[in-house]
C-alpha positions in Angstrom: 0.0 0.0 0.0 1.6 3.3 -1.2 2.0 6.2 1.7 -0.5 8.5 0.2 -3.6 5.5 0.3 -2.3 4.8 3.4 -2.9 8.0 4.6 -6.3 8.4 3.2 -7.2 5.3 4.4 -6.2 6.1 8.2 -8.0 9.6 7.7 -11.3 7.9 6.6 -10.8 5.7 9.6 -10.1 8.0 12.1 -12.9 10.0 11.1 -15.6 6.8 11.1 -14.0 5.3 14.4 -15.3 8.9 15.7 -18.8 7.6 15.6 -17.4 4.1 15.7 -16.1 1.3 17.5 -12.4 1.2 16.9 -13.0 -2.3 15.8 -15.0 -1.6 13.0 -12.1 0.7 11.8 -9.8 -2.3 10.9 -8.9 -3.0 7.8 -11.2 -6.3 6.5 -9.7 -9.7 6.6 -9.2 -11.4 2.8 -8.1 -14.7 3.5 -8.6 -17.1 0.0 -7.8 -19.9 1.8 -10.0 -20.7 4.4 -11.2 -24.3 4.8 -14.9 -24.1 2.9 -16.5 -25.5 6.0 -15.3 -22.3 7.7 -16.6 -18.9 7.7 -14.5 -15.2 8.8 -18.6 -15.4 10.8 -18.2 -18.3 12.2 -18.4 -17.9 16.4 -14.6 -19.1 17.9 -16.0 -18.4 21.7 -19.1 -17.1 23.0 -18.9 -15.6 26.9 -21.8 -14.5 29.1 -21.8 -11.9 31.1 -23.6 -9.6 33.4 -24.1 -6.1 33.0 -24.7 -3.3 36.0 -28.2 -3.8 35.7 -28.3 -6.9 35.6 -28.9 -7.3 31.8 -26.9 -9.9 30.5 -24.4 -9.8 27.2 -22.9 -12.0 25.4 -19.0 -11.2 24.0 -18.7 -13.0 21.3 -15.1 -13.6 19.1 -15.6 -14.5 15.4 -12.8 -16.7 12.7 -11.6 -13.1 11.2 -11.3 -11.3 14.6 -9.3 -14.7 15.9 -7.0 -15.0 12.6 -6.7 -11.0 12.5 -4.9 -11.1 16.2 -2.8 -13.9 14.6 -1.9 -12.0 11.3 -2.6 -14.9 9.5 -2.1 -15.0 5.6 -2.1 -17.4 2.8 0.7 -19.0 2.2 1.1 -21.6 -0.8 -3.0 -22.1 -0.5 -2.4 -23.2 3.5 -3.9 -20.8 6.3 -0.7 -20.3 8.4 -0.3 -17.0 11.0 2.6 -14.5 11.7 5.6 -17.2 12.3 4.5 -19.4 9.4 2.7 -22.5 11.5 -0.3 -23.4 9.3 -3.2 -23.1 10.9 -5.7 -25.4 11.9 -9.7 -25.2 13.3 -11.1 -27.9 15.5 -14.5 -28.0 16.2 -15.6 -28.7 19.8 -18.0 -31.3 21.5 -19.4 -30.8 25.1 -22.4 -28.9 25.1 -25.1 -31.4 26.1 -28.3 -30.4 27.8 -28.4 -34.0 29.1 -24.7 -35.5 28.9 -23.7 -38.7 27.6 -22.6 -41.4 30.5 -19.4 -40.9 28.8 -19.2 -37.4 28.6 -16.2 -37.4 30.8 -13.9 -39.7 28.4 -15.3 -37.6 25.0 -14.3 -34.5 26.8 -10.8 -36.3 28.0 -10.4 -37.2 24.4 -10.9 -33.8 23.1 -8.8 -32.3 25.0 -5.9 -34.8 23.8 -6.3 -34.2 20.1 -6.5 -30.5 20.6 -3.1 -30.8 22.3 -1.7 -33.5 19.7 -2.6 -31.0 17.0 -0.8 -28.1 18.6 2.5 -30.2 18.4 2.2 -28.9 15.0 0.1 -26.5 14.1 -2.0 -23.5 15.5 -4.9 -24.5 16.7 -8.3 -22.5 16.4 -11.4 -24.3 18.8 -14.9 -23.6 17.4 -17.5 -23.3 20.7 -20.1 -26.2 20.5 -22.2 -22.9 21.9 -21.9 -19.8 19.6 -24.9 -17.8 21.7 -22.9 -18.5 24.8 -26.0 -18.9 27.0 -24.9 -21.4 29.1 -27.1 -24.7 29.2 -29.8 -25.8 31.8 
């Protein structure tokens, strides 16, 4: 990006973020090489909390926030982020209204994949609960 559209672009942001979030000031995400069951939407982790009036809120953190805080890029059509370590989304298990008897060893079993995988890659987990209201 030259210095001049540089410049324009950081004046048009700093004018919108104004009346903005900073957030929606950042520069858009264009990754081409996503995985096509994944979207930049997609929830990554979805937190309740409570508000001073006791109004609740849910925080949630989407794929291009996530990947955008890991500068990820494209790199030979893999999804890799700032050092180079290819990327790689794992979609979680574990929100049961009623659990499974063997809830405990498909959790236990998660949890060792998730660290197998991150022997070699970055590892993205995908909530099992995007609207982060917790179940009953």
């Amino acid at each position: 990006m030259s210095v001049h559209k540089f410049l324009n672009y950081a004046w048009l942001c700093l004018i919108f973020c104004s009346s903005h979030s900073l957030a929606a000031c950042q520069k858009p995400l264009e990754i081409t090489c996503l995985p096509p069951e994944r979207q930049l939407t997609d929830i990554v982790s979805a937190t309740l909390s409570s508000g001073i009036f006791g109004n609740n809120t849910v925080k949630t953190v989407t794929v291009e926030q996530r990947l955008a805080k890991l500068r990820a890029h494209c790199q030979k059509d893999r999804l890799v982020d700032r050092s180079g370590k290819e990327i790689r989304f794992y979609q979680l298990t574990g929100c049961w209204g009623n659990a499974p008897q063997n809830y405990a060893d498909i959790l236990q079993a998660q949890e060792e994949k998730i660290k197998e995988l991150e022997q070699q890659y970055t590892v993205i987990p995908i909530t099992c609960n995007p609207s982060g209201i917790p179940y009953p």
